[in-house]
MISE-395131 format. One line per field, with one value per residue: residue number from 0; residue in one letter; x, y, z of N, C-alpha, C in turn. Coordinates in steps of 0.1 Angstrom, whole numbers, plus 2048, in hexadecimal, padded with zeros to 3 digits. Layout:
N
nr <- c(NUM ...) $
rest <- c(A ...) $
nu <- c(X ...) $
nv <- c(Y ...) $
nw <- c(Z ...) $
cau <- c(X ...) $
cav <- c(Y ...) $
caw <- c(Z ...) $
cu <- c(X ...) $
cv <- c(Y ...) $
cw <- c(Z ...) $
This chain:
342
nr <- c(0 1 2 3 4 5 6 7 8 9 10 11 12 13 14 15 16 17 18 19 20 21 22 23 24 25 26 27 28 29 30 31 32 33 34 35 36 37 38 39 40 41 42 43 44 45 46 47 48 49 50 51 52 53 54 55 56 57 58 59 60 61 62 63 64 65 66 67 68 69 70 71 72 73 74 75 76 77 78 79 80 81 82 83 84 85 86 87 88 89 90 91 92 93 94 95 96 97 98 99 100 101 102 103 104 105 106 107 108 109 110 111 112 113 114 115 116 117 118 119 120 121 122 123 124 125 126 127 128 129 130 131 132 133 134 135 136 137 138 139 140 141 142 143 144 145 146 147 148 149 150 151 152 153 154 155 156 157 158 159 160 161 162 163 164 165 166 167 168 169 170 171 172 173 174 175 176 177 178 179 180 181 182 183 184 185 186 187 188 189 190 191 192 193 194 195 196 197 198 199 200 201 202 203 204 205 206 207 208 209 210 211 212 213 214 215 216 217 218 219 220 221 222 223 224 225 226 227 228 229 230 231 232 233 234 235 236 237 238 239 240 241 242 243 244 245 246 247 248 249 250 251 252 253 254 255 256 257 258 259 260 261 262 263 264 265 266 267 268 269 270 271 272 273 274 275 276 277 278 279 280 281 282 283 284 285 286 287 288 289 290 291 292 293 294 295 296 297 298 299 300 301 302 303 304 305 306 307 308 309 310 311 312 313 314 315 316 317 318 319 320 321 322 323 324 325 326 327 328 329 330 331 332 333 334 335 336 337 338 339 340 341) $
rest <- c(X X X X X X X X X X X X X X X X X X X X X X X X X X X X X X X X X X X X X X X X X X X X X X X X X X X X X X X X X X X X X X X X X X X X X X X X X X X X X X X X X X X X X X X X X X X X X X X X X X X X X X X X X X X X X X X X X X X X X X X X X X X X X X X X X X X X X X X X X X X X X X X X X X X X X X X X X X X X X X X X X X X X X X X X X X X X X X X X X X X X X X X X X X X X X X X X X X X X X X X X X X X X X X X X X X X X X X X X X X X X X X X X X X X X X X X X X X X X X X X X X X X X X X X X X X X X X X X X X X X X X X X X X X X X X X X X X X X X X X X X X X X X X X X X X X X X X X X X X X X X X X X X X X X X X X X X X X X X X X X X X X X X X X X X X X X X X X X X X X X X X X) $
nu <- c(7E4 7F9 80E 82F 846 868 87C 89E 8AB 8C1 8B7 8A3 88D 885 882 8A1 8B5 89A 889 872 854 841 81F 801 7E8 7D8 7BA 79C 782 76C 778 776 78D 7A0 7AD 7C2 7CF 7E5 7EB 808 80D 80A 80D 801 7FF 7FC 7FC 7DF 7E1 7D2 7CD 7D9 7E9 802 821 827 832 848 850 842 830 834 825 811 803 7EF 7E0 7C7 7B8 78F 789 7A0 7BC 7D4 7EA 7E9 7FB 812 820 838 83C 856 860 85E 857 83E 834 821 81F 80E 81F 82C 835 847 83C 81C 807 7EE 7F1 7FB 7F7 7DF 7EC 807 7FB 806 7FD 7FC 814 820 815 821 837 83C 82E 844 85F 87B 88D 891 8A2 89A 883 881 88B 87A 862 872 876 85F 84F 861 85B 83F 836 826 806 7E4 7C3 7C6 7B0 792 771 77C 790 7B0 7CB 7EA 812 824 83A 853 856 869 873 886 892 8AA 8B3 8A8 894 892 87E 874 85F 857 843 853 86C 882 891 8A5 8AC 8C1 8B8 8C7 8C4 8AD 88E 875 85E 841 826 83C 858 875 890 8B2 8B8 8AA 892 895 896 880 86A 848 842 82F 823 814 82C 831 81F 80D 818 835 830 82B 83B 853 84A 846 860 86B 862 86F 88C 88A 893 895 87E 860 849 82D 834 836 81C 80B 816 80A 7F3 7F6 7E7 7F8 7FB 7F1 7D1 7C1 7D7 7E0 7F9 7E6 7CA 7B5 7A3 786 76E 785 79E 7A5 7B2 7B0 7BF 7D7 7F8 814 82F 843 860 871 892 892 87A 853 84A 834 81A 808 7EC 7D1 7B2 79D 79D 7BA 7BA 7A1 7A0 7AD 7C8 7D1 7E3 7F6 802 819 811 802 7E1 7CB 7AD 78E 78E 780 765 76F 760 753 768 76D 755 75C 764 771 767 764 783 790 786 790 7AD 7B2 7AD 7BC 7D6 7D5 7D6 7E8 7FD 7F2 7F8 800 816 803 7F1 7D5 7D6 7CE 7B3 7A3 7AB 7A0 783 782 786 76D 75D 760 75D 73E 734 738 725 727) $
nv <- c(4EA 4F9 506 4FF 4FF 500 505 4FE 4F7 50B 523 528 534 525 50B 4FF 4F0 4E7 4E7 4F2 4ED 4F1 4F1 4FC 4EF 4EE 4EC 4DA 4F2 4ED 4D1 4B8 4B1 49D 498 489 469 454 433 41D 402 3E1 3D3 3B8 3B3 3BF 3E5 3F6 415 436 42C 41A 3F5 3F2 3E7 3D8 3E8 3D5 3D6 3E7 406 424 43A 459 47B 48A 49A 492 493 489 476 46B 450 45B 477 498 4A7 49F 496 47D 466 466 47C 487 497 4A0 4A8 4B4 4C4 4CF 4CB 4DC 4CC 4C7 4AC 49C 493 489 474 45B 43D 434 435 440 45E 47D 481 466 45B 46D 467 44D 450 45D 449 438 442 448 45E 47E 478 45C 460 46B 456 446 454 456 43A 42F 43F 431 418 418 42E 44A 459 45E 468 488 491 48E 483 48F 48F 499 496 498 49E 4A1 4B7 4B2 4B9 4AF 4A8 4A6 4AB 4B3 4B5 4B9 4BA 4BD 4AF 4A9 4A4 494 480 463 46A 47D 490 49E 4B7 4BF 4D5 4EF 506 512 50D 515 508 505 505 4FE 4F2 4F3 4EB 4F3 4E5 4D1 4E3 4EC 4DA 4D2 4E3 4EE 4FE 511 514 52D 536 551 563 552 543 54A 561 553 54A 55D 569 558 551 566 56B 552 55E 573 57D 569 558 544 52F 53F 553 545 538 552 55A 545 54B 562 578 582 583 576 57B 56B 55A 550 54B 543 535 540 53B 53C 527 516 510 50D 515 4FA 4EA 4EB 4E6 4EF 4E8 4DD 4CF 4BE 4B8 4A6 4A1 499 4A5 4BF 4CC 4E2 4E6 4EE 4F2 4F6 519 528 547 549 539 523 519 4FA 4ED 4CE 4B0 498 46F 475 46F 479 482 48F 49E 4BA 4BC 4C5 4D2 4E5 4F7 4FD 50F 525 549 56B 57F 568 56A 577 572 556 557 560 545 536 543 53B 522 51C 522 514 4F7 4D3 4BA 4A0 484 491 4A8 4A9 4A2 4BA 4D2 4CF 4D2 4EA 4F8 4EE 4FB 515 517 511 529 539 536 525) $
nw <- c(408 41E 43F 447 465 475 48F 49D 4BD 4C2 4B5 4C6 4E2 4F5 50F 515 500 4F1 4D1 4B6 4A6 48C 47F 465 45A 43E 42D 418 420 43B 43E 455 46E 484 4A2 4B3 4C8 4C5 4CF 4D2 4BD 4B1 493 482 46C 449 446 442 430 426 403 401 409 420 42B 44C 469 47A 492 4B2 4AD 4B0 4C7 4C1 4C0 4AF 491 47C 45B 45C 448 43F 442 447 456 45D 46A 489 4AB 4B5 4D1 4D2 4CD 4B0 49A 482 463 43E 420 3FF 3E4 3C2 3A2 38B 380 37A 38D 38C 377 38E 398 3B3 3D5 3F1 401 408 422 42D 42F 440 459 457 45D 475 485 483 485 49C 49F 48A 473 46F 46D 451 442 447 434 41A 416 415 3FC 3E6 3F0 3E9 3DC 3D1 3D0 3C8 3CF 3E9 3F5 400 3EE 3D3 3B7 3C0 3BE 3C8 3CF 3EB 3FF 421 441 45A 47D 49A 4BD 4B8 49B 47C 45C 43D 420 3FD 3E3 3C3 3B5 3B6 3BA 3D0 3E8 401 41F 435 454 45B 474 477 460 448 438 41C 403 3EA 3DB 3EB 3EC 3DF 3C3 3BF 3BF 3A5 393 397 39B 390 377 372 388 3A0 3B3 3C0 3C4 3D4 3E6 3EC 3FB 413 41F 420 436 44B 44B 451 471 47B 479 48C 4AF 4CC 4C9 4D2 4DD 4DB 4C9 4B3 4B0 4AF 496 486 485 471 454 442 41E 3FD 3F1 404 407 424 43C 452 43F 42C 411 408 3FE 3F5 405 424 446 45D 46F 489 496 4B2 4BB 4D7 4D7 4EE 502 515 51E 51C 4FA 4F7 4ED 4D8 4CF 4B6 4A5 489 47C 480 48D 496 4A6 4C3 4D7 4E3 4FF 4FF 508 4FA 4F8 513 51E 50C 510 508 4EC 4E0 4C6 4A5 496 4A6 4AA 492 48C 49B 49C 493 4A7 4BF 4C3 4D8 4F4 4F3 4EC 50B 518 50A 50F 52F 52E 523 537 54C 542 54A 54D 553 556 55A 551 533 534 544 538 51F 52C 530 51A 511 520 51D 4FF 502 510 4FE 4EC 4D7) $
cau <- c(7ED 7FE 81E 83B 854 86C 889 8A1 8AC 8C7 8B0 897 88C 87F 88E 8AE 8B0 88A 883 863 851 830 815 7F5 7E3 7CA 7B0 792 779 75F 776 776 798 79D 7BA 7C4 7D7 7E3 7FB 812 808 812 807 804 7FA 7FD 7F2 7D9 7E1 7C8 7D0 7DE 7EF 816 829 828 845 850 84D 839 831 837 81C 814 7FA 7EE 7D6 7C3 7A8 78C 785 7A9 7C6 7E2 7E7 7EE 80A 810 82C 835 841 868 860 861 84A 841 826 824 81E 80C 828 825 842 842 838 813 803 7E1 7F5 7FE 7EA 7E0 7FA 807 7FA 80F 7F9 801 823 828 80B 827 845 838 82C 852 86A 87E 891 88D 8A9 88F 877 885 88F 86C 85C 874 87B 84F 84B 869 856 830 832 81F 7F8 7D5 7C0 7CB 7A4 781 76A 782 7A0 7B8 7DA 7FB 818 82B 845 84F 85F 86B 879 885 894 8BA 8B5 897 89A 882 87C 86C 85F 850 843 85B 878 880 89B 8A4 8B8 8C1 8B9 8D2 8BF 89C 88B 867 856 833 824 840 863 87D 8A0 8B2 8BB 89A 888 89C 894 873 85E 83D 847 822 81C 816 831 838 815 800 81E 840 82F 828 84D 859 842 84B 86E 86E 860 880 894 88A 89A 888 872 859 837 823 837 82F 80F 80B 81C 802 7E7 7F4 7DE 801 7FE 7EA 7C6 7BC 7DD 7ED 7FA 7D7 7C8 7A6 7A1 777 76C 794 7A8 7A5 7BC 7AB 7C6 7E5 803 81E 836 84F 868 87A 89C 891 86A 849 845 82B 814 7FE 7DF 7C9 7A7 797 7A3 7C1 7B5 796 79F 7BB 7D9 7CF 7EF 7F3 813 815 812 7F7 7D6 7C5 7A1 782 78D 77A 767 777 756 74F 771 769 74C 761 762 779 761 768 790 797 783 799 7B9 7B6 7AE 7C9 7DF 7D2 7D7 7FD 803 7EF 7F9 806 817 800 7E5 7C7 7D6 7C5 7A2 7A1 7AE 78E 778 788 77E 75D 74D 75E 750 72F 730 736 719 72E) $
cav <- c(4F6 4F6 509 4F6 507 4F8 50B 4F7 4FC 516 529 528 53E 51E 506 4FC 4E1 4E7 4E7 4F9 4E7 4F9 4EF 501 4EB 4F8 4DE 4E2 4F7 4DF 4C0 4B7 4AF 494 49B 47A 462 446 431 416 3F6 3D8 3CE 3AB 3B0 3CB 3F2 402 424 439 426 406 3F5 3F5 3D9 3D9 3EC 3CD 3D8 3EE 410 430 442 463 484 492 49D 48C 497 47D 46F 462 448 464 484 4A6 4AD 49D 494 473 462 461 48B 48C 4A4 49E 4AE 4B3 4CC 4D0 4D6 4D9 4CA 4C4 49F 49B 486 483 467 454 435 439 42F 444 46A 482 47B 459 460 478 462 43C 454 462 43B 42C 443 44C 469 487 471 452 465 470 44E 43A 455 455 42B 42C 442 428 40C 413 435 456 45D 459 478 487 499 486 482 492 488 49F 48D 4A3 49E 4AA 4BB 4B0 4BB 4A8 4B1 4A2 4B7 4B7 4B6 4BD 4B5 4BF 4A5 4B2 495 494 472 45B 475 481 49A 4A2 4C0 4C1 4E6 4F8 50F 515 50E 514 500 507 501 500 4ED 500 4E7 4F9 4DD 4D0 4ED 4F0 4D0 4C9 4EA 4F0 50C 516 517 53B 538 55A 568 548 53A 54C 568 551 543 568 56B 54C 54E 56F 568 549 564 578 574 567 54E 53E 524 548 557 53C 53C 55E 558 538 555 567 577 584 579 579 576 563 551 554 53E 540 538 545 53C 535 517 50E 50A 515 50E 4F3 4E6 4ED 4EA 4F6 4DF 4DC 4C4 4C4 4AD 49C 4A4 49A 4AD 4C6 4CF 4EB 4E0 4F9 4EF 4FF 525 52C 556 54B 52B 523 50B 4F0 4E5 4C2 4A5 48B 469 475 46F 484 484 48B 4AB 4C0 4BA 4CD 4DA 4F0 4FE 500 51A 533 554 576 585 560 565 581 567 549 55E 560 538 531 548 532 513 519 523 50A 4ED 4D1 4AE 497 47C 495 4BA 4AE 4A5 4C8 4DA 4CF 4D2 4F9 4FB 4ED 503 524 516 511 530 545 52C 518) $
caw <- c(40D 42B 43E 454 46C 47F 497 4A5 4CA 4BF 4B0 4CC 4EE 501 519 50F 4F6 4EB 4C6 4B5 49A 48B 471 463 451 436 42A 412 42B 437 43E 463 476 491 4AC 4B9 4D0 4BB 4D8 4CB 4BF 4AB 48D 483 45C 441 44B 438 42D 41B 3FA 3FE 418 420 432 45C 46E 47A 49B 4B9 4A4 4B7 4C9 4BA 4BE 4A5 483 46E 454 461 437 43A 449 44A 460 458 475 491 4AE 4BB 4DA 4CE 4CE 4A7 495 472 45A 432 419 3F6 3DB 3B5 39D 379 380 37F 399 38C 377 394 3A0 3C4 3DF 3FD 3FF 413 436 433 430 44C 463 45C 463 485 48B 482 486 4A7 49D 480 46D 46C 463 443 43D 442 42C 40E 413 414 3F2 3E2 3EB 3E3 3D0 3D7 3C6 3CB 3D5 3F4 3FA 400 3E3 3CC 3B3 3BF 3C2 3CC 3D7 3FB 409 429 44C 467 487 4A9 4C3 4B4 48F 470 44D 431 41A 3F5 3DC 3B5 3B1 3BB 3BD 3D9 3E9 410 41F 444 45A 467 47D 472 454 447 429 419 3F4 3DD 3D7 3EE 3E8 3D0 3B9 3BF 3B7 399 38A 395 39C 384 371 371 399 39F 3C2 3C3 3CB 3E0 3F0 3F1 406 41D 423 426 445 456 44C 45D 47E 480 47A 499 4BB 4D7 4BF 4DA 4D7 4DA 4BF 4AA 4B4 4A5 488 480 481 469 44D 438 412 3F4 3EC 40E 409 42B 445 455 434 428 407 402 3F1 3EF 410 432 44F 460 47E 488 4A5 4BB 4C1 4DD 4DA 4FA 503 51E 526 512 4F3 4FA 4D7 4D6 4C2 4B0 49C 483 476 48C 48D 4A2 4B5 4D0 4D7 4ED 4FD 504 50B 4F5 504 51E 51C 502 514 4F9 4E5 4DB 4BA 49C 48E 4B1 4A7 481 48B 4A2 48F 49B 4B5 4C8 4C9 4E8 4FF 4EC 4F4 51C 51F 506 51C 53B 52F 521 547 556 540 555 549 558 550 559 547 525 532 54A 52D 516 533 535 50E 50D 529 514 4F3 507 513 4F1 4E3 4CA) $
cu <- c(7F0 80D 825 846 85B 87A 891 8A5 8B6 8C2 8A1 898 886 887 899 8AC 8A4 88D 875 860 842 82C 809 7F1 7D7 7C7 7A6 787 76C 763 77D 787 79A 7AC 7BA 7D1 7DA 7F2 803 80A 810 80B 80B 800 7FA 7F1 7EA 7D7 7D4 7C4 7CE 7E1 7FE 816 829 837 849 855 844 83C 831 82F 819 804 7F9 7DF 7D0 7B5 79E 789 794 7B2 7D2 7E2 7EF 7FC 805 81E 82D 83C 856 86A 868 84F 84C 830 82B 81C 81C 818 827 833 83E 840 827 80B 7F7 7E7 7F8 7F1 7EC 7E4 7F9 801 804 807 7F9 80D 828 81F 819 837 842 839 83B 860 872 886 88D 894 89F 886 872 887 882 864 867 877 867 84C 85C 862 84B 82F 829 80E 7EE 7CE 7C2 7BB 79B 77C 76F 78B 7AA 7C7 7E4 806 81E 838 846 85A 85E 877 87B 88C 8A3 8BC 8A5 8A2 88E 886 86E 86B 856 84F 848 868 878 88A 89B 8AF 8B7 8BF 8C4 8CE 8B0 89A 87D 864 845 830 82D 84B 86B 890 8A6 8B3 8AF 88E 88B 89A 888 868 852 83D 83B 81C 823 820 830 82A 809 80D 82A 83B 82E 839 855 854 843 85C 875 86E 86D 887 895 88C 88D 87D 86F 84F 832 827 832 826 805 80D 812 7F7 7EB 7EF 7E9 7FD 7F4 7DE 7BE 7CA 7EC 7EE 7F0 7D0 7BB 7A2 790 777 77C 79B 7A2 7B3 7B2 7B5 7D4 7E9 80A 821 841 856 875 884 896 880 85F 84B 838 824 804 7F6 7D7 7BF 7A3 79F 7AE 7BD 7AD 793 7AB 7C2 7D2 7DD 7ED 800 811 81B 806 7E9 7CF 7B7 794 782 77F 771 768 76C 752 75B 773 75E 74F 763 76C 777 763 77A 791 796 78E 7A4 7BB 7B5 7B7 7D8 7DF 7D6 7E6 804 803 7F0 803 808 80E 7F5 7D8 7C6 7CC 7B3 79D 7A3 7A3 781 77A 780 771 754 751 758 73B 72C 72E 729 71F 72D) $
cv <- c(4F3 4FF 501 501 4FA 502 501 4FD 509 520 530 536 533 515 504 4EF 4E1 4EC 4E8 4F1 4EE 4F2 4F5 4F3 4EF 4EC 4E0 4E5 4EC 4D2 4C1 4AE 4AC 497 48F 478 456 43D 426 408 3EA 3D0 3C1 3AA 3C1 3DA 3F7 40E 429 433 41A 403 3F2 3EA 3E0 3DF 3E2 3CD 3E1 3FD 41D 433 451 46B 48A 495 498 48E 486 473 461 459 44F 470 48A 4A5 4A0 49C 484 472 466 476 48C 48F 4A1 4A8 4B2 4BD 4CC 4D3 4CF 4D6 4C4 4B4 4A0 48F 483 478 459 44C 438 42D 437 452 46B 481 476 459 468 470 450 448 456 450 434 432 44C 45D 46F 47E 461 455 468 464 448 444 455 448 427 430 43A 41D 40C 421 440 459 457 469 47A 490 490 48E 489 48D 498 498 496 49A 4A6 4AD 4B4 4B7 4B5 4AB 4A5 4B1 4BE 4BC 4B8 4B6 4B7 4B3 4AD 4A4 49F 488 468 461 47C 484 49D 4AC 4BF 4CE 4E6 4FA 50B 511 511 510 501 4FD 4FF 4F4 4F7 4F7 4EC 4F2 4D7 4D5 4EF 4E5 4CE 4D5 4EE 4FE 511 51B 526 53E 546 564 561 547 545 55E 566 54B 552 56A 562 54D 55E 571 55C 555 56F 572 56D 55C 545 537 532 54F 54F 538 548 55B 54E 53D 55F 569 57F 57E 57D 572 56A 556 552 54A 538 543 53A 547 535 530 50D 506 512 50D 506 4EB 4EB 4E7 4EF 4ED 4DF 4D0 4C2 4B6 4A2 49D 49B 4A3 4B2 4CC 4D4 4EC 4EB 4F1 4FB 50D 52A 53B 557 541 52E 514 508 4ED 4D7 4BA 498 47E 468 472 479 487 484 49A 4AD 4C2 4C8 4D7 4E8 4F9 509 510 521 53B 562 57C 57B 564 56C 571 55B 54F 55F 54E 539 534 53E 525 50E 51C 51A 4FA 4E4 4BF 4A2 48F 480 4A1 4B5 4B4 4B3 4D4 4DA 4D3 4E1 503 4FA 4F6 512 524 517 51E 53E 541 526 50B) $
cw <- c(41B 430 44F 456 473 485 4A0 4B4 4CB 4BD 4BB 4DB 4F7 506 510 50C 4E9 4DA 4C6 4A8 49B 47B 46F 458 44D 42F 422 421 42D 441 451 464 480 49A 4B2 4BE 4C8 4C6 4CA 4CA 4B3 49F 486 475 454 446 442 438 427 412 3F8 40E 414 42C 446 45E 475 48E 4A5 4AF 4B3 4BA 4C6 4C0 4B3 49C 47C 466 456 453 43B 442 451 455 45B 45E 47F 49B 4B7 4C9 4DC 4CC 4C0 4A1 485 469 44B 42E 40C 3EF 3C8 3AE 38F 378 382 384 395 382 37E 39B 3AF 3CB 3E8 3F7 40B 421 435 436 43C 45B 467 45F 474 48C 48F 485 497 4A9 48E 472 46A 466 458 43C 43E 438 41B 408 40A 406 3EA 3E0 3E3 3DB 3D6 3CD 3D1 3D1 3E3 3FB 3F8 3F6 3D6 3C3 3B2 3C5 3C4 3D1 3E3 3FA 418 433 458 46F 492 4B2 4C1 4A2 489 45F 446 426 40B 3E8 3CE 3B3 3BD 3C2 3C8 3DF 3F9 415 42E 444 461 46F 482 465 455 437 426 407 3E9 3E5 3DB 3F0 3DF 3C7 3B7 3B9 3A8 38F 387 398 392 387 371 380 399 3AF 3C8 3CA 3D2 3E8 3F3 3FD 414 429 427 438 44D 458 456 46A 482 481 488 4A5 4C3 4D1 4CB 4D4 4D8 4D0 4B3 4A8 4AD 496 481 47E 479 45D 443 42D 408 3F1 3F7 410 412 432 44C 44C 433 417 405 3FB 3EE 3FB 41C 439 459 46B 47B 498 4A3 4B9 4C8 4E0 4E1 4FD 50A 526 518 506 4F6 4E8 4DB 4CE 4C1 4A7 499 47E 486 491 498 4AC 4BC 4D1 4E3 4F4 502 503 506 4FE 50F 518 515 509 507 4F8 4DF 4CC 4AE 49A 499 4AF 499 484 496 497 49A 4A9 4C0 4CF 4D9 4F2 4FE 4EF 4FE 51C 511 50C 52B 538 52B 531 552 554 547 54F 551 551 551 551 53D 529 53C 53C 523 51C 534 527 50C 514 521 508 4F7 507 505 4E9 4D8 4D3) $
């Protein structure tokens, strides 16, 4: 489970130019989540994905921040150097994937787009060239066989494009404005061919697309608005954008993302249940420092947030593009985790 926004700079309240990209990611409860620096490098022999391995990009790969559940190769979300934002989405389509031998899952897919592609338009093209060449399966959860396929959305600071696959099949629509994508098949031709007539959308997921797709719709749409919106507990049966489904899903990381013309991308990291943690901010590119680990995040609980709301307030004020913001910014976390005793 998982929900994606994206507003383009028309649509926005921040500097001029800036594009908003957001992801919740919900995970089974439990599985720990690495925030990483991954810079550029050069591979001289086949990558190994999750799965398998896939052919070298054939040149220096992009540097990128971002998500990755620590089991696997791929990442949830992330944004790279080239200030494109990508992240993927569970979706169900009358193709079933537990037939498929294992190959890419959707975080490998959204982990070699970030690596390869320089704009939103690349991005779309290395993951639907990538599920062409080697094919989509294999379980996308530790110690389980749960295989799916994704949705996907990718962004830079001018353009987005959702991207919605079954198998091999695979479909992409440019945004106008805004869009928001979650659990289901939202192309209409797409949805129309390929959605499982059996997925109950209308009471896990499509509550959750009204509630995102509302907040685009309001003026003024800022990173603290969206911020908001990524703690939301709208929806059915624990199934909201900040999900709480026991034994099933939780929300387990998320970002902000600003993708600004001519600056750093700036990307507001959140661990653990967005409700009782806080947005990190941080500038991809810089020195990440030694985050915070996930699990001291994992065991924040409601009575923590107020405290977690003034230094998240402090640190969107006092964030500062240079090579020492990250490691002051962790050192700003660690002594308030200290001090709540997490």
């Amino acid at each position: 489970m998982c929900d994606l926004l994206v507003a383009l700079p028309s649509a926005t309240a921040t500097a001029t130019g800036t594009a908003l990209f957001a992801k919740a990611s919900d995970r089974p409860p439990g599985e720990a989540q690495r925030l990483e620096w991954h810079p550029p490098r050069r591979d001289r022999g086949p990558v190994r994905a999750t799965h398998l391995a896939v052919a070298p990009a054939g040149e220096d790969t992009v540097g990128w921040l971002g998500s990755r559940p620590a089991w696997c190769w791929g990442a949830e979300h992330g944004v790279n150097e080239a200030g494109v934002a990508a992240g993927n989405a569970t979706i169900y389509t009358t193709a079933d994937p537990r037939g498929a031998r294992p190959a890419l899952i959707g975080m490998d897919l959204v982990r070699l787009a970030l690596e390869r592609a320089a704009t939103a338009e690349d991005a779309m093209g290395v993951i639907v060239a990538m599920i062409d060449e080697y094919g989509q399966g294999g379980s996308g959860h530790e110690g389980v066989d749960r295989p799916y396929w994704s949705s996907f959305l990718v962004a830079d600071r001018r353009e987005a494009y959702v991207i919605e696959t079954s198998g091999t099949a695979c479909a992409f629509e440019a945004v106008a404005t805004t869009r928001a994508i979650s659990n289901r098949t939202t192309i209409p031709a797409f949805d129309a061919a390929h959605r499982h007539p059996r997925q109950p959308v209308e009471r896990l997921v499509d509550p959750r697309l009204v509630v995102s797709r509302a907040a685009l719709d309001r003026a003024g749409l800022n990173v603290a608005a969206v911020q908001e919106l990524l703690r939301s507990h709208e929806g059915c049966e624990g199934y909201s954008i900040c999900m709480h489904v026991p034994g099933v899903e939780v929300t387990t990381a998320a970002i902000v993302a600003e993708l600004a013309p001519s600056e750093r991308s700036a990307v507001h990291c959140s661990a653990g249940s967005t409700c009782s943690s806080l947005f990190v901010p941080l500038f991809v590119g810089r020195p990440l420092g030694e985050p915070i680990a996930w699990e001291r995040f994992a065991g924040l609980a409601a009575q923590h947030r107020p405290a977690l709301a003034e230094l998240e307030a402090q640190l969107a004020a006092d964030a500062v593009d240079d090579d020492e913001w990250a490691a002051e910014a962790w050192r700003r976390v660690d002594a308030l985790l200290d001090g709540l005793g997490v």
